[in-house]
Backbone atoms as SQL, in Angstrom:
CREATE TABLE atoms (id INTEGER PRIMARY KEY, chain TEXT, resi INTEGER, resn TEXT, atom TEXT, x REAL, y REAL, z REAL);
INSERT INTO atoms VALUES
  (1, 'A', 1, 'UNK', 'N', 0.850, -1.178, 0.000),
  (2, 'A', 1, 'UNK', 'CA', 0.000, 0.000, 0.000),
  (3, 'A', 1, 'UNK', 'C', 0.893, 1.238, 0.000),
  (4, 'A', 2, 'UNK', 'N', 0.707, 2.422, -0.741),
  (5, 'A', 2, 'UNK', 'CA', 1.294, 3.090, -1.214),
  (6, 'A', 2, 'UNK', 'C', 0.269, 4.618, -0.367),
  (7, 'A', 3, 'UNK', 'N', 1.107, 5.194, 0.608),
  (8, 'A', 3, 'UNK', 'CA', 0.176, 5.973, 1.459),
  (9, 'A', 3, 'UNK', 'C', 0.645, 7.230, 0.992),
  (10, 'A', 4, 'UNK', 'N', -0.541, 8.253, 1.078),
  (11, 'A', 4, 'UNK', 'CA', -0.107, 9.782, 0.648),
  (12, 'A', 4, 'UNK', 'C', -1.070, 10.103, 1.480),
  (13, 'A', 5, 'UNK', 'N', 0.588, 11.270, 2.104),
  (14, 'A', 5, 'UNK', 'CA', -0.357, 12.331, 3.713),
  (15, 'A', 5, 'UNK', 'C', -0.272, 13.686, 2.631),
  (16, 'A', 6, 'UNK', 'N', -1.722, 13.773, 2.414),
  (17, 'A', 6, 'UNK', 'CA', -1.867, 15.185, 1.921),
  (18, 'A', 6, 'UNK', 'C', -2.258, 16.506, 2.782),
  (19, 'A', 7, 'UNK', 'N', -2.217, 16.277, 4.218),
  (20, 'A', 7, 'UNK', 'CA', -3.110, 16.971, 4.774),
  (21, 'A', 7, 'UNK', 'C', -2.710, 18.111, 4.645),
  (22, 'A', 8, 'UNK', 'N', -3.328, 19.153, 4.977),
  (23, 'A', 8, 'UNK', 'CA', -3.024, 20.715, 4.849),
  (24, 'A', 8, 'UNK', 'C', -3.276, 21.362, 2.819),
  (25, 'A', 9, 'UNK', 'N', -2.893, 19.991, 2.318),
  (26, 'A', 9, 'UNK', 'CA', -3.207, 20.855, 0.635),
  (27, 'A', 9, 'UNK', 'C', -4.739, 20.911, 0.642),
  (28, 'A', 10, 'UNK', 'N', -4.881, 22.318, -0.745),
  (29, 'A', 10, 'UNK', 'CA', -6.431, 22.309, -1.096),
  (30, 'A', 10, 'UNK', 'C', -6.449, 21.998, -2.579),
  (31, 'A', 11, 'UNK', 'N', -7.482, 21.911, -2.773),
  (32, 'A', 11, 'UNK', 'CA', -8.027, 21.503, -4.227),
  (33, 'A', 11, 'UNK', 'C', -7.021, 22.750, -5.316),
  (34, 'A', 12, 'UNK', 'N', -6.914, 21.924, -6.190),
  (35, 'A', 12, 'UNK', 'CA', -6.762, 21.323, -6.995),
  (36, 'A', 12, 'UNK', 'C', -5.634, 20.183, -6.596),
  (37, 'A', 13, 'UNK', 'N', -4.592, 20.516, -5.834),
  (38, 'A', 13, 'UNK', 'CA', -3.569, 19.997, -5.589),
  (39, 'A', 13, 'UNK', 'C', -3.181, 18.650, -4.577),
  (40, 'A', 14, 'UNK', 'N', -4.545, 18.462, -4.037),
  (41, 'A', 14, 'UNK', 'CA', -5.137, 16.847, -3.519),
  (42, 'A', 14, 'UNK', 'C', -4.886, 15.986, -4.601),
  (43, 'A', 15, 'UNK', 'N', -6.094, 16.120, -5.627),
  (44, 'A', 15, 'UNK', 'CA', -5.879, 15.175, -6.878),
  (45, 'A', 15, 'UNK', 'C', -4.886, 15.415, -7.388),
  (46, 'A', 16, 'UNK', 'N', -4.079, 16.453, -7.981),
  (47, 'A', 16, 'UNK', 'CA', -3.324, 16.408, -8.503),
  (48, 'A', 16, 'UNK', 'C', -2.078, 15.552, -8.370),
  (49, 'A', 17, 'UNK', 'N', -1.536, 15.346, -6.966),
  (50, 'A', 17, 'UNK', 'CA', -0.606, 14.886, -6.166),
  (51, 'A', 17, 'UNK', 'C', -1.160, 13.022, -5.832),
  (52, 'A', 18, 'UNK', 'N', -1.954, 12.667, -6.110),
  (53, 'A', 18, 'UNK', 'CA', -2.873, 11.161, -6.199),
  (54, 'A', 18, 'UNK', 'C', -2.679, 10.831, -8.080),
  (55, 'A', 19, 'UNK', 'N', -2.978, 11.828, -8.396),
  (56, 'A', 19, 'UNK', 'CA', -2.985, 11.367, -9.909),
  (57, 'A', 19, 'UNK', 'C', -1.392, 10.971, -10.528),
  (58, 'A', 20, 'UNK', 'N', -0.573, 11.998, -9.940),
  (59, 'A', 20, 'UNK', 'CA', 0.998, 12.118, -9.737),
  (60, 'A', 20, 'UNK', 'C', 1.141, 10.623, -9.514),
  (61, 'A', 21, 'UNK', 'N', 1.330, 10.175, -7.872),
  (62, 'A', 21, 'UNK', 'CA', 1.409, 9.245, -7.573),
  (63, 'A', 21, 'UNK', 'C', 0.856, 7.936, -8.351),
  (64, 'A', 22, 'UNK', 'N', -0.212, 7.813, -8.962),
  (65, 'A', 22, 'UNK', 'CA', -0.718, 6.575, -9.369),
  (66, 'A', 22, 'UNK', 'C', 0.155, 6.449, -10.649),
  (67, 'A', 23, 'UNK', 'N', 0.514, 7.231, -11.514),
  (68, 'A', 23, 'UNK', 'CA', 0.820, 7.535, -12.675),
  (69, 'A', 23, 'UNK', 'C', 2.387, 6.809, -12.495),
  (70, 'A', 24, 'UNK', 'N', 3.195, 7.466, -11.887),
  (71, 'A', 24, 'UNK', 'CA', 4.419, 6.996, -11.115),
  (72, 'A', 24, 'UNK', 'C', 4.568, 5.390, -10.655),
  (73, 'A', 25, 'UNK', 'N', 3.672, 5.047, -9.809),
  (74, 'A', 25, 'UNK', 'CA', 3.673, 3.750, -9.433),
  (75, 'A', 25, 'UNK', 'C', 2.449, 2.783, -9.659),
  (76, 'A', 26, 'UNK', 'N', 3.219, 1.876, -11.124),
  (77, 'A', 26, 'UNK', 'CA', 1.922, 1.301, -11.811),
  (78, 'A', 26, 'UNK', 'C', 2.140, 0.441, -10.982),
  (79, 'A', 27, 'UNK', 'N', 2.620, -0.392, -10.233),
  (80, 'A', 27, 'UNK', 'CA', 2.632, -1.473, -9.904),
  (81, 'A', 27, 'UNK', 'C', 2.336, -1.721, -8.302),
  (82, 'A', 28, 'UNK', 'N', 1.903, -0.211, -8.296),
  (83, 'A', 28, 'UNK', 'CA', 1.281, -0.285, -6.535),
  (84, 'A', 28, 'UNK', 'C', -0.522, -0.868, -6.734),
  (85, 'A', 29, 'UNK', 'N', -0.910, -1.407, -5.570),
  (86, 'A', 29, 'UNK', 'CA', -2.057, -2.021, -5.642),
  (87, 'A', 29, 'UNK', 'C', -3.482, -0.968, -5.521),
  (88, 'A', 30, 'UNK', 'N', -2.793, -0.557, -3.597),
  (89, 'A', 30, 'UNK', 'CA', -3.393, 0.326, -3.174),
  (90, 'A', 30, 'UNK', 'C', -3.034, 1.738, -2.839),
  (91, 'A', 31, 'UNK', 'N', -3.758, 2.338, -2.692),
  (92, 'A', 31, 'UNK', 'CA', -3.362, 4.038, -2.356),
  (93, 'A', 31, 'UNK', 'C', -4.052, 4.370, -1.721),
  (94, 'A', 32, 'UNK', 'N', -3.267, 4.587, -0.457),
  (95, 'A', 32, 'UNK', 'CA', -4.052, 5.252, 1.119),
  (96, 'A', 32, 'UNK', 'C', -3.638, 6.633, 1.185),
  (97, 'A', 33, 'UNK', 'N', -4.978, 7.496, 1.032),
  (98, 'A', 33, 'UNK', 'CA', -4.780, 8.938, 0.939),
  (99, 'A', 33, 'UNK', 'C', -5.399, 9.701, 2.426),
  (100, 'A', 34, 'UNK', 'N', -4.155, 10.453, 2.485),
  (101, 'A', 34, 'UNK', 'CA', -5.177, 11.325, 3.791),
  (102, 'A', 34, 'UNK', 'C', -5.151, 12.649, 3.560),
  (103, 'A', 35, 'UNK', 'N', -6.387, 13.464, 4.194),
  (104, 'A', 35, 'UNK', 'CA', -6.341, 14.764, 3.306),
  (105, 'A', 35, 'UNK', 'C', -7.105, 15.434, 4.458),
  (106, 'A', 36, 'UNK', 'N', -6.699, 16.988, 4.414),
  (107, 'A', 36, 'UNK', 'CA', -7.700, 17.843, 5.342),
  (108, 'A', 36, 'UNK', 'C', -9.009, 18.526, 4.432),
  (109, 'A', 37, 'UNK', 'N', -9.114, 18.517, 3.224),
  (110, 'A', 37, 'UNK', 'CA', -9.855, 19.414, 1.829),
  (111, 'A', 37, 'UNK', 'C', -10.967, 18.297, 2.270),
  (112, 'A', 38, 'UNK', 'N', -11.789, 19.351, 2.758),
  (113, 'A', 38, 'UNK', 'CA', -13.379, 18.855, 2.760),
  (114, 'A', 38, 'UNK', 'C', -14.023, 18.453, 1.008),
  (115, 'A', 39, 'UNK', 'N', -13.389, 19.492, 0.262),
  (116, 'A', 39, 'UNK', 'CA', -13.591, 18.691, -0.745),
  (117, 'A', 39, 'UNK', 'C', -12.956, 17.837, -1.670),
  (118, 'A', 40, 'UNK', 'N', -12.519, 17.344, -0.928),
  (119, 'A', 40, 'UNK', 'CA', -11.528, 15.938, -1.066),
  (120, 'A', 40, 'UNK', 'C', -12.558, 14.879, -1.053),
  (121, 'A', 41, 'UNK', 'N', -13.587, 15.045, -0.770),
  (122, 'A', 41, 'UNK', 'CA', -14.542, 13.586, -0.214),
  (123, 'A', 41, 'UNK', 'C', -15.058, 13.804, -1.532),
  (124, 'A', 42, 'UNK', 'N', -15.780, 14.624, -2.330),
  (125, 'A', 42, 'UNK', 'CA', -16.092, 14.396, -3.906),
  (126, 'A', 42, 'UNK', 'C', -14.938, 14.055, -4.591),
  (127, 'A', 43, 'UNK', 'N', -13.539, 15.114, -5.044),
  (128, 'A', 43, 'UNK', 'CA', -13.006, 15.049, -5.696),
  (129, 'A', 43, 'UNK', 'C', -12.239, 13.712, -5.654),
  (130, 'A', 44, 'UNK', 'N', -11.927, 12.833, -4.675),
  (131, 'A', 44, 'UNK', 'CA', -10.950, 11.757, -5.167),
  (132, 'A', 44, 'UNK', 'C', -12.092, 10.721, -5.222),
  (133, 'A', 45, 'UNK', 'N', -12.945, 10.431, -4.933),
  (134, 'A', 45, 'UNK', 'CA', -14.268, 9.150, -5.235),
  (135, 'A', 45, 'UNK', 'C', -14.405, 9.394, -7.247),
  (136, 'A', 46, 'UNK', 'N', -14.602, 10.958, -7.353),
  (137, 'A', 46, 'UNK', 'CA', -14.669, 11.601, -8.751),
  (138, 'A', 46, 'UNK', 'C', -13.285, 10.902, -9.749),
  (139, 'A', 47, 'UNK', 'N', -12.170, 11.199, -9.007),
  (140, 'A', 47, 'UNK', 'CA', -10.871, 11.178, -9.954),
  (141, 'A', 47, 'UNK', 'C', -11.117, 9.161, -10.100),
  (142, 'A', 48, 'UNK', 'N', -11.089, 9.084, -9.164),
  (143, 'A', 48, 'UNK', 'CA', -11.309, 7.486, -9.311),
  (144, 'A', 48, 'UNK', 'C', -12.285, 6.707, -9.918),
  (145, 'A', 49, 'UNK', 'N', -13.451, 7.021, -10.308),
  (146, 'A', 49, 'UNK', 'CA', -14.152, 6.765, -11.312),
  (147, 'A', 49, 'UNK', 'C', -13.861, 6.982, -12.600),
  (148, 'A', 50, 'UNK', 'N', -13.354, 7.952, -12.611),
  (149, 'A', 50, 'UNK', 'CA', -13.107, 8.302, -14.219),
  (150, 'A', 50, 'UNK', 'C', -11.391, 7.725, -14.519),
  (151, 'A', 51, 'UNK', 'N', -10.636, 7.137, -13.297),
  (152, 'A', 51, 'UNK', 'CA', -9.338, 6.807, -13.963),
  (153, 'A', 51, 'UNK', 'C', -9.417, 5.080, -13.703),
  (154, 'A', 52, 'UNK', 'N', -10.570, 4.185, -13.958),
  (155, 'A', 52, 'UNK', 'CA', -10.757, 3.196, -13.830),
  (156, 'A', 52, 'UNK', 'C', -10.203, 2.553, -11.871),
  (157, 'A', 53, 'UNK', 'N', -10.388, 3.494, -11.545),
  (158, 'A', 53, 'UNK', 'CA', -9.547, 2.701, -9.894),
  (159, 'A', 53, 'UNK', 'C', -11.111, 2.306, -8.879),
  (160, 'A', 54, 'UNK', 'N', -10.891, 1.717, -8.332),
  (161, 'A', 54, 'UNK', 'CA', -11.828, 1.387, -7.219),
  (162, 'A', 54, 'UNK', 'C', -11.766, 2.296, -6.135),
  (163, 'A', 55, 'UNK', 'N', -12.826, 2.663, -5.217),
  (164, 'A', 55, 'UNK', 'CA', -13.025, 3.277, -3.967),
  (165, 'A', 55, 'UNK', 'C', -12.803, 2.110, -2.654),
  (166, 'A', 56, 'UNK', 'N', -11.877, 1.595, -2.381),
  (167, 'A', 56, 'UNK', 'CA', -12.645, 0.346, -1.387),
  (168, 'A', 56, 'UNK', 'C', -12.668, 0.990, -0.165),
  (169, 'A', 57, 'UNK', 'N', -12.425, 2.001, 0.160),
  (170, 'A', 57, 'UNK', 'CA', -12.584, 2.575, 1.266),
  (171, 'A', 57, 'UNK', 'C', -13.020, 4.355, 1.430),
  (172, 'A', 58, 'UNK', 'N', -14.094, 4.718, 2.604),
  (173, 'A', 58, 'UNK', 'CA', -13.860, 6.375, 2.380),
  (174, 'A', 58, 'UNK', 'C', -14.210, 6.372, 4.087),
  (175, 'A', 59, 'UNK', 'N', -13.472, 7.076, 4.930),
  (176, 'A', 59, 'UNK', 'CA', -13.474, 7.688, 6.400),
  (177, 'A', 59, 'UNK', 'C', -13.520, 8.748, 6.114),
  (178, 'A', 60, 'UNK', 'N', -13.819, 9.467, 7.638),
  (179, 'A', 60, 'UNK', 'CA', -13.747, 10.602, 8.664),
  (180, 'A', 60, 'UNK', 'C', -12.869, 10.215, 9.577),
  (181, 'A', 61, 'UNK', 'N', -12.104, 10.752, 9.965),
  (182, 'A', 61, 'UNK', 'CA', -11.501, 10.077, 10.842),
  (183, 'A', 61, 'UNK', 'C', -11.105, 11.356, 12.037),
  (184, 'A', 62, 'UNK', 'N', -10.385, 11.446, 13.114),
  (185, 'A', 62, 'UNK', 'CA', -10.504, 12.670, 13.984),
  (186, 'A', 62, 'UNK', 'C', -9.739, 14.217, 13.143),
  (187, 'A', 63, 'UNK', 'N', -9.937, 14.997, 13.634),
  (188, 'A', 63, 'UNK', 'CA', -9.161, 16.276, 13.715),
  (189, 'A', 63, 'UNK', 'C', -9.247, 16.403, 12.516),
  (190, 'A', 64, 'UNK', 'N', -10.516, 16.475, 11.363),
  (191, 'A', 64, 'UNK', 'CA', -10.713, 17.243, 10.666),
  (192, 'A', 64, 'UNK', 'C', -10.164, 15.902, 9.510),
  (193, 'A', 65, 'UNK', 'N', -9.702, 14.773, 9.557),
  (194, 'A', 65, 'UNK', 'CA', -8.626, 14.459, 7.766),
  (195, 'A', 65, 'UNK', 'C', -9.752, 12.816, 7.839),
  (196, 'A', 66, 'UNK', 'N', -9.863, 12.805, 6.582),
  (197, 'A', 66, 'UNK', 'CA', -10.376, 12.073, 5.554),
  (198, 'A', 66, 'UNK', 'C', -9.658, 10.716, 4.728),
  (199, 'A', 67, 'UNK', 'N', -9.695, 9.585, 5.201),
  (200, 'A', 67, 'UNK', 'CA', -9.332, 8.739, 4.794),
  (201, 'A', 67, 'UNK', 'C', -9.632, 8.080, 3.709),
  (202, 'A', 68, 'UNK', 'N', -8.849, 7.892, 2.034),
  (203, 'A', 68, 'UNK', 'CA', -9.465, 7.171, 1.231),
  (204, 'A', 68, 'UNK', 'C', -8.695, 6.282, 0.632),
  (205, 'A', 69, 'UNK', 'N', -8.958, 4.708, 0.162),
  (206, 'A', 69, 'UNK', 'CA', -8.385, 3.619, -0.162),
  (207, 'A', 69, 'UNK', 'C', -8.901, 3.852, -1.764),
  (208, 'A', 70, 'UNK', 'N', -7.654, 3.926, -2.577),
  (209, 'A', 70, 'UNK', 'CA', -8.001, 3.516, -3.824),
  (210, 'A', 70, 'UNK', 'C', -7.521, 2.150, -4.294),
  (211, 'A', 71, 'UNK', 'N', -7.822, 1.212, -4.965),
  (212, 'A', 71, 'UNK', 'CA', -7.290, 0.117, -5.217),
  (213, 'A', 71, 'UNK', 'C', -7.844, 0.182, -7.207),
  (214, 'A', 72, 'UNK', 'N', -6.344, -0.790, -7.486),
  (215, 'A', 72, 'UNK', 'CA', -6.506, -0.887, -9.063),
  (216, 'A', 72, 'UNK', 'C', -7.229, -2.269, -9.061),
  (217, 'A', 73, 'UNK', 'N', -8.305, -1.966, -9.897),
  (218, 'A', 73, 'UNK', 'CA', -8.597, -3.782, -9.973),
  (219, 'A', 73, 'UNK', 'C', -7.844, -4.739, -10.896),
  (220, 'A', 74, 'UNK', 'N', -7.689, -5.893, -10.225),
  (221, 'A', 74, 'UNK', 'CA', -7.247, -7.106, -10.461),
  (222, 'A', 74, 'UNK', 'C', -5.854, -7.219, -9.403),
  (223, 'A', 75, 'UNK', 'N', -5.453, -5.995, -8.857),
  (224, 'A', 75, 'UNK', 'CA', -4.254, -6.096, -7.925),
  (225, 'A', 75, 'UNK', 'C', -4.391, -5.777, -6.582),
  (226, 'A', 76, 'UNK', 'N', -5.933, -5.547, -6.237),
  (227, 'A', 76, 'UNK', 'CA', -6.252, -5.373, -4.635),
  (228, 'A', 76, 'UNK', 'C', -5.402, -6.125, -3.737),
  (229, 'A', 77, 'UNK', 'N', -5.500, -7.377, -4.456),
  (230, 'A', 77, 'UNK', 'CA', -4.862, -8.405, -2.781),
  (231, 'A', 77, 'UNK', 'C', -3.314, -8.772, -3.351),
  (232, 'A', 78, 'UNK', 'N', -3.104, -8.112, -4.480),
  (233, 'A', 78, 'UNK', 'CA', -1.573, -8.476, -5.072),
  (234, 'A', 78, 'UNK', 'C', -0.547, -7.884, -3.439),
  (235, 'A', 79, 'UNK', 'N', 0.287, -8.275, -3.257),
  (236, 'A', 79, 'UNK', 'CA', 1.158, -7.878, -2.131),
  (237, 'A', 79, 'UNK', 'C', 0.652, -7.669, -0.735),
  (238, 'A', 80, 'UNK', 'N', -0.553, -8.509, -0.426),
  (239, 'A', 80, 'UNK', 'CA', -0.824, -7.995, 1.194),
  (240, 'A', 80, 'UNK', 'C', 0.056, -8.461, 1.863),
  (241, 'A', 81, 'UNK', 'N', 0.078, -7.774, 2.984),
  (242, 'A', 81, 'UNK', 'CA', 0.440, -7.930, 4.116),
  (243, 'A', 81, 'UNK', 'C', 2.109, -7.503, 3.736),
  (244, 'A', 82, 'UNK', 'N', 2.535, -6.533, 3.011),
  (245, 'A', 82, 'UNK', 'CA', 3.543, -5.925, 3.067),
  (246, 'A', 82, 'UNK', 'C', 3.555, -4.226, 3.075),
  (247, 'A', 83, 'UNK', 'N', 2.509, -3.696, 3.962),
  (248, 'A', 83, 'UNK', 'CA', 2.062, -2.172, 3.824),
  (249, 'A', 83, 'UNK', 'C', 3.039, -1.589, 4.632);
């Protein structure tokens, strides 16, 4: 799992920095994003629909940041248990 602490950026530069990352590492499965951008909860469910990735996960989690799991399909469970 391939984690990105975005907290403190705002939009545009959430996705931008996820799209970065996925682009970079084809061969990561998952992508654990954390973010303070309230509108972060549309925009990366959004970017991930339209770039074929899965949502398998979306939190709240304390002090304001937003947890989201993107996974590529067919490589969800490729490498568990090495995060």
């Amino acid at each position: 799992m391939l984690r990105l602490d975005l907290a403190g950026l705002f939009c545009p530069e959430v996705v931008l920095r996820v799209a970065r990352a996925v682009r970079e590492n084809p061969q990561a499965a998952v992508f654990e994003i954390l973010s303070t951008d309230p509108l972060s909860r549309i925009d990366i469910p959004v970017y991930a629909a339209r770039n074929g990735l899965t949502l398998a996960d979306q939190a709240a989690l304390e002090d304001g940041v937003f947890r989201f799991r993107l996974a590529r399909p067919g490589l969800e469970h490729a490498g568990e248990g090495r995060d």
